[in-house]
C-alpha positions in Angstrom: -27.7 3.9 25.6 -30.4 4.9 27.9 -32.0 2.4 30.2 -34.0 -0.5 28.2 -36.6 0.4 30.4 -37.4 3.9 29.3 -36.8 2.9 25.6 -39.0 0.1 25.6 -41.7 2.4 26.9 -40.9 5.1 24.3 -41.0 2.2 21.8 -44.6 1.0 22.8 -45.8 4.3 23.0 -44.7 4.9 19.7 -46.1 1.5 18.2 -50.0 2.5 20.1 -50.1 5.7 18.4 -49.1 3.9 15.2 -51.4 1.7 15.8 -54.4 4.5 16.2 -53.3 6.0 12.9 -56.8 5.9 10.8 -57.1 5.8 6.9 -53.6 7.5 5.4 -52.5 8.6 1.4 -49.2 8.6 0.3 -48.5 11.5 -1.6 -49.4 15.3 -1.6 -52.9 17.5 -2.5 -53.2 20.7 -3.3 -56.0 23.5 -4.1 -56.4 25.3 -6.7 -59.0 27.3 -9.2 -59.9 27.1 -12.3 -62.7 27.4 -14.8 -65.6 24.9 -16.0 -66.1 24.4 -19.6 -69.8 26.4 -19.2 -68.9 29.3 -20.7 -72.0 31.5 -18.6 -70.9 30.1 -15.7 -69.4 32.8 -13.1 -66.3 31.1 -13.0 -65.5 32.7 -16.6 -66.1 36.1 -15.0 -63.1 36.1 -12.1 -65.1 33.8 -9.6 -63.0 30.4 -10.4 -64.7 27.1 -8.6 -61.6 25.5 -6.5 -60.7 22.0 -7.3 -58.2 19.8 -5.5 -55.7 17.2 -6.9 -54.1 14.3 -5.6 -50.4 13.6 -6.5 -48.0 11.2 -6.1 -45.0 8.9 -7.9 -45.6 5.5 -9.6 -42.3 3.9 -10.6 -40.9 7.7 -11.0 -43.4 9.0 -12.8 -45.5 11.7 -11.2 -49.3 10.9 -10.9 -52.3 12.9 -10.2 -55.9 12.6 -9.6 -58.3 15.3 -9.4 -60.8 14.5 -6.1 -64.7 15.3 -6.3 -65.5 17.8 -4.0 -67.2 15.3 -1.8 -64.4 13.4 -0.5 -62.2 16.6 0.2 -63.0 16.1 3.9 -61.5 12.2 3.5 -58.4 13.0 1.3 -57.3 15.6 4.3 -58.0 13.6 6.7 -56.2 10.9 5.1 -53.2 13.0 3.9 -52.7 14.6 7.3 -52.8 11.1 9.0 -50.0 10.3 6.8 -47.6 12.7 7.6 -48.5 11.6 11.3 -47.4 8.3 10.1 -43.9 9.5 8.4 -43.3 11.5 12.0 -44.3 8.3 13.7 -41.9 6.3 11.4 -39.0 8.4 11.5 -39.1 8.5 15.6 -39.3 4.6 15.7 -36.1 5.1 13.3 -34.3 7.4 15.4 -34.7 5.5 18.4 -33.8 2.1 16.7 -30.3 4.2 15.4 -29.3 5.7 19.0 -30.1 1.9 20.0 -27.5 0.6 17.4 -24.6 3.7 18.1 -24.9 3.0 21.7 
């Protein structure tokens, strides 16, 4: 194993930026386009509005959500702070494994 020193530190460091992780979502989005239901709208003429959905699994049944157009700027934000978390998580796990092997 290396030193305790250097893998406390790496542990700590770890654990701060955890700690600095804002807002986070579990699951996945993703854009798309599609039409309204006004049928003089553009959207039925080949200019489709883009929506985005929010999806994710509840006791193994897949979920979704469709996210107002406001709040697209907060459900990134969120979603891409949660894959900084599972990075974050899977490092702490790593290091916690070597520690165990070694």
């Amino acid at each position: 194993m290396e030193n305790k020193s250097n893998y406390a530190k790496k542990i700590k460091k770890l654990l701060f930026q955890l700690s600095r992780i804002g807002p986070f979502i579990e699951g996945s989005l993703s854009e798309s386009k599609r039409c309204c239901g006004t049928r003089s709208c553009a959207c039925h003429r080949g200019k489709k509005h883009k929506v985005m959905y929010f999806t994710w699994k509840e006791d193994q049944v897949t979920k979704s959500a469709y996210v107002p157009c406001a709040k697209w700027d907060h459900a990134k934000e969120c979603h891409k702070n949660y894959k900084k978390l599972k990075t974050l998580v899977r490092k702490l796990s790593n290091l916690e494994k070597h520690a165990l092997k070694s």
